[in-house]
Legacy VTK file of the C-alpha trace (Angstrom):
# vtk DataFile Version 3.0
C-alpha trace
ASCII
DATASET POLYDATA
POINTS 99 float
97.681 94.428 -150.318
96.021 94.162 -147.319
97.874 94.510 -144.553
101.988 95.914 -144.092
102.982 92.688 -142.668
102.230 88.889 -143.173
101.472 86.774 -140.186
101.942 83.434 -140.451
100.699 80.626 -138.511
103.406 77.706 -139.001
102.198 73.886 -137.931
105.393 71.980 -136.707
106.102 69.065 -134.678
109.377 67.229 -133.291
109.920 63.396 -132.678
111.818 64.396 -129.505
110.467 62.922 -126.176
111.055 65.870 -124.422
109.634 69.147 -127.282
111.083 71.987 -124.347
114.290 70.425 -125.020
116.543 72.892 -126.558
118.221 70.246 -128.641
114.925 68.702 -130.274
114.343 69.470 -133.714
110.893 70.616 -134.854
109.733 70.117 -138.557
107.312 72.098 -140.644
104.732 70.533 -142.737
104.177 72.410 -145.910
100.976 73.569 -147.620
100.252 72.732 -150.997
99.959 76.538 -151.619
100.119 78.794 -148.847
103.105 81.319 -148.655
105.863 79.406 -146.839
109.596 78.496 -148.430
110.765 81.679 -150.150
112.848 79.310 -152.652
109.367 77.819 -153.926
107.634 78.486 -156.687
103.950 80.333 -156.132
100.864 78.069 -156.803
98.965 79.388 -159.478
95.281 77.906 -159.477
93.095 80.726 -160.314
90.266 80.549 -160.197
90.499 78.332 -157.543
92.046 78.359 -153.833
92.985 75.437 -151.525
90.988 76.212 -148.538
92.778 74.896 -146.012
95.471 77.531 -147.060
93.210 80.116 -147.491
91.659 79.161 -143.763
95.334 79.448 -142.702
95.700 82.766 -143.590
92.772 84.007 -141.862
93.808 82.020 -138.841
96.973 84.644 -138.544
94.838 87.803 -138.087
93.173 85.965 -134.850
93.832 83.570 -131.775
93.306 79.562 -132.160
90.439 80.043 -129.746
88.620 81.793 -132.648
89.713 79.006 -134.980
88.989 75.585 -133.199
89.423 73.771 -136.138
93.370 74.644 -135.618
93.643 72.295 -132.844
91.474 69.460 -134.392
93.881 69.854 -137.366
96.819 69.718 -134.983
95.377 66.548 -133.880
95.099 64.592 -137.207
98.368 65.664 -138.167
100.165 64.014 -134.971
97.600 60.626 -135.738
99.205 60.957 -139.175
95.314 60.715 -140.490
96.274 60.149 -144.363
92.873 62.061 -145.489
94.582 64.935 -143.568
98.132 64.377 -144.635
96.844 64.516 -147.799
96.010 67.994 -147.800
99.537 68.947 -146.937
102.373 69.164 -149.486
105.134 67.508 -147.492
105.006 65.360 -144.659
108.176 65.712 -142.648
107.261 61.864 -140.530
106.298 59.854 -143.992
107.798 56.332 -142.971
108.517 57.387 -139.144
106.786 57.316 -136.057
104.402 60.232 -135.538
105.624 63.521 -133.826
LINES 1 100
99 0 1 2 3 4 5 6 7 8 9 10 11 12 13 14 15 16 17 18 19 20 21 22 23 24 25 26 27 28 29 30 31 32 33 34 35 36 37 38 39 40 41 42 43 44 45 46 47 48 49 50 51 52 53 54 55 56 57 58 59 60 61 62 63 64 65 66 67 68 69 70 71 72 73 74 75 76 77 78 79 80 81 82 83 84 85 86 87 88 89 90 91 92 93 94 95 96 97 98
């Protein structure tokens, strides 16, 4: 263990126009293999990681100012870049319009 609690950074986004309104509905997009949905089974790769998880969970312990790449991620996910979307388990806008 490493630390008492577990931060989590979540990525989301909503297909409202308006994401302040308090009726839009925001979506997660899972990772292949970071700690997420308690009803899902743990990935087991050893040796191995997936880094972008692994990156994740160092981005918790700090701001996204220290972790730029955040943002640029952020970014590919609402172009729905499918190099980027492939690194994701689920995506929540497969066959809509992007969030």
């Amino acid at each position: 263990s490493i630390t008492k609690e577990r931060t989590e950074v979540i990525l989301q986004g909503t297909s409202s126009l308006d994401p302040n309104d308090p009726t839009a509905v925001w979506e997660e997009y899972d990772f292949k293999c970071k700690p997420g949905d308690l009803k899902r089974r743990p990935c087991f790769i050893t040796p191995y990681h997936y880094r972008l998880d692994w990156l994740m969970w160092f981005a918790a312990f700090q701001t996204y100012e220290q972790n730029e790449w955040i943002i640029h991620l952020a970014g590919k996910l609402l172009a729905q870049e499918e190099e980027t979307l492939s690194l994701m388990a689920t995506n929540p806008f497969a066959g809509r319009e992007p969030p």
